[in-house]
C-alpha positions in Angstrom: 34.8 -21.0 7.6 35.3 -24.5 6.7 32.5 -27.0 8.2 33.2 -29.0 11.1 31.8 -31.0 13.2 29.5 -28.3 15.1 28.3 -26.9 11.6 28.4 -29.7 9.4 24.9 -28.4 7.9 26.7 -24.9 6.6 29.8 -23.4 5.4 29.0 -19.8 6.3 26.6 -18.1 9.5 25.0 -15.0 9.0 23.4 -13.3 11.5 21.3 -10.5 10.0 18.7 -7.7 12.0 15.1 -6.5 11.4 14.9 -2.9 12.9 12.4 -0.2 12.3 9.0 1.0 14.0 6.6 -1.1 15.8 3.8 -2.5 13.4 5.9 -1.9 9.7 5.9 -5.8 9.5 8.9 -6.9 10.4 7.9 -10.2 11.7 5.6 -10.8 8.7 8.5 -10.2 6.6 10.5 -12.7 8.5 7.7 -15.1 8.6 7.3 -15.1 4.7 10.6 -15.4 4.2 11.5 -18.5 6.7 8.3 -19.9 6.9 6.8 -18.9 3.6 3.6 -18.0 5.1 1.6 -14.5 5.9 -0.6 -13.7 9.1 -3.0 -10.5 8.3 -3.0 -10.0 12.5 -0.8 -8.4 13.8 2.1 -9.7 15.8 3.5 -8.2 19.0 7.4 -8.9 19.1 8.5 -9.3 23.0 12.0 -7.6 23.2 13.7 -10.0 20.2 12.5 -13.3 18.2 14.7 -14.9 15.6 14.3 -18.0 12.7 16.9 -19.7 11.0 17.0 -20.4 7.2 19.6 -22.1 5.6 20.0 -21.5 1.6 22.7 -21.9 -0.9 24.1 -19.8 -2.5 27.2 -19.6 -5.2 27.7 -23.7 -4.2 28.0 -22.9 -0.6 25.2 -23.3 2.3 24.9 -20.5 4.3 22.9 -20.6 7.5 20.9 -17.1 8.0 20.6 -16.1 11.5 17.7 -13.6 11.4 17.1 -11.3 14.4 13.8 -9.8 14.5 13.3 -6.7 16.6 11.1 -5.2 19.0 9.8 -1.8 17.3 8.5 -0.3 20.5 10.6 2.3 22.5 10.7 0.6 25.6 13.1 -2.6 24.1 15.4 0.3 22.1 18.0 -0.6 25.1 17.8 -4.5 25.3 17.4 -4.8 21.1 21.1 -2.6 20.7 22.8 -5.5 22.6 21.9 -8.0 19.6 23.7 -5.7 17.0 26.9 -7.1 18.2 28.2 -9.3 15.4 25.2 -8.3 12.9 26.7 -8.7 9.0 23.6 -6.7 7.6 20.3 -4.9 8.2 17.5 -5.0 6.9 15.4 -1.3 7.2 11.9 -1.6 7.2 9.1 0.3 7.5 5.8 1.2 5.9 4.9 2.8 3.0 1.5 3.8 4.3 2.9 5.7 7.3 5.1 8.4 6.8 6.2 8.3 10.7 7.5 4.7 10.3 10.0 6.3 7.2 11.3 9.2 9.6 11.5 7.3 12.5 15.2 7.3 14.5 16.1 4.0 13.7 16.0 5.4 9.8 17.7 8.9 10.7 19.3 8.9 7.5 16.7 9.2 5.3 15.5 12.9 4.8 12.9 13.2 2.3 9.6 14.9 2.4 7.4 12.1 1.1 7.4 8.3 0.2 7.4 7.5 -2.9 9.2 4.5 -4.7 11.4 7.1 -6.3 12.5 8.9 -3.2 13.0 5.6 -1.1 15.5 4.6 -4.0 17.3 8.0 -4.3 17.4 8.6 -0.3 18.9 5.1 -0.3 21.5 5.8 -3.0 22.2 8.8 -1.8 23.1 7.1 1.8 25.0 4.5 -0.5 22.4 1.8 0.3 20.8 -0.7 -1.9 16.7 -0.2 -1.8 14.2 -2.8 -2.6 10.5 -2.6 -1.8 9.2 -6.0 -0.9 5.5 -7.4 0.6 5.2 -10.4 3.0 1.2 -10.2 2.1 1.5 -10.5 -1.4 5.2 -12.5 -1.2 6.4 -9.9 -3.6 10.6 -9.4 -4.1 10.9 -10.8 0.0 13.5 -13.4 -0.5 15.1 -11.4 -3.1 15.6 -9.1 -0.4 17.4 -11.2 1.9 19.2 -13.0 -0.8 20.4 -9.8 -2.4 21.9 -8.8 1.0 23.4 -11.9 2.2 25.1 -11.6 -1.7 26.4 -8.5 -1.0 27.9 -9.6 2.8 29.3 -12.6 1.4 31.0 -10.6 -1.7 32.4 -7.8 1.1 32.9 -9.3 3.8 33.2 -13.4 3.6 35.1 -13.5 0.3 36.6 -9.8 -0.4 39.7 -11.6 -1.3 37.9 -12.5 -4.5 36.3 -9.2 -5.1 39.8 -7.9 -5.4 40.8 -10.0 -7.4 38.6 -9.7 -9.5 39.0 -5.6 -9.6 42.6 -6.3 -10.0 42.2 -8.7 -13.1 40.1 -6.3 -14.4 42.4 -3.0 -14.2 45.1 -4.7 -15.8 42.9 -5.7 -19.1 41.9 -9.1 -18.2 38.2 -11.2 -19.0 36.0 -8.2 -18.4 31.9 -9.4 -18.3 30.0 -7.0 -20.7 26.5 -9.5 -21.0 25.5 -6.8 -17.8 26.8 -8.7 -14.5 25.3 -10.9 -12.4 21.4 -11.2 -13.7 20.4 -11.7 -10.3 20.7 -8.0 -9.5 18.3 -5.4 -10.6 19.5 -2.2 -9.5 17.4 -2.9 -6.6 18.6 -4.5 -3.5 17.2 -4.1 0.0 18.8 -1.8 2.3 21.5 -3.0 4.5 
């Protein structure tokens, strides 16, 4: 979308979700990454919070619209109606509690145990990108939101490129061998 007058500050709006259990740490996640700061206490979301975060990325500003989630059972109804219009998710849950991995919000992963390795091949095996992040230590937390606002903005807000791309590369055109973009590890955080 072009910018206009009611989004001059942005060319793009993302609107991402949070889900998972209640306690994993979604709201310190979303804390480190819009506020860049980390509460040990633990922090009761009431039915759904959000923060906003503008970054740029690829030349353009993209405003991130970030839904967290309430974990508990109670606001499964009310959070469903925020889905609507979502462009990615963000899965989280914690490593040190195998119930938070199984939970129903994360049906699709069905692994015996938690280990890096298994959250990466559960994830690739659901076709998901998997990145294991810390708001206490800031460890790989914007590169997970960065990594999936990438991918939205290559599939969804500009596949006319990624196709053209694909194209120019099927019929033998520039073809980048130096590995692809450096900003991706193999990792990326589920979505």
């Amino acid at each position: 979308m072009a910018p206009n007058s009611k989004n001059a500050g942005f060319d793009e709006l993302i609107k991402l979700l949070l889900i998972g259990d209640s306690g994993v740490g979604k709201s310190c996640l979303l804390l480190r990454f819009s506020d860049d700061s980390f509460t040990p206490s633990f922090i009761t979301t009431i039915g759904i919070d959000f923060k906003i975060r503008t970054i740029e990325l690829d030349g353009k500003r993209i405003k991130l619209q970030i839904w967290d989630t309430a974990g508990q059972e109670r606001f499964r109804t009310i959070t469903t109606a925020y889905y609507r219009g979502a462009m990615g998710i963000l899965l989280v849950y914690d490593v040190t509690d195998e119930k938070s991995f199984y939970s129903k919000f994360l049906f699709m992963f069905s692994i015996l145990a938690i280990t890096t390795q298994q959250g990466k091949d559960a994830a690739a095996e659901n076709g998901y990108d998997f990145l294991e992040t810390s708001a206490k230590a800031n460890i790989n937390v914007d590169e997970a939101f960065i990594s999936l606002v990438r991918k939205i903005k290559r599939d969804i807000i500009d596949p006319s490129k990624k196709s053209a791309q694909a194209e120019e590369e099927s019929s033998g055109g520039n073809i980048n061998i130096s590995g692809g973009d450096s900003s991706r590890s193999g990792n990326g955080c589920c979505n």
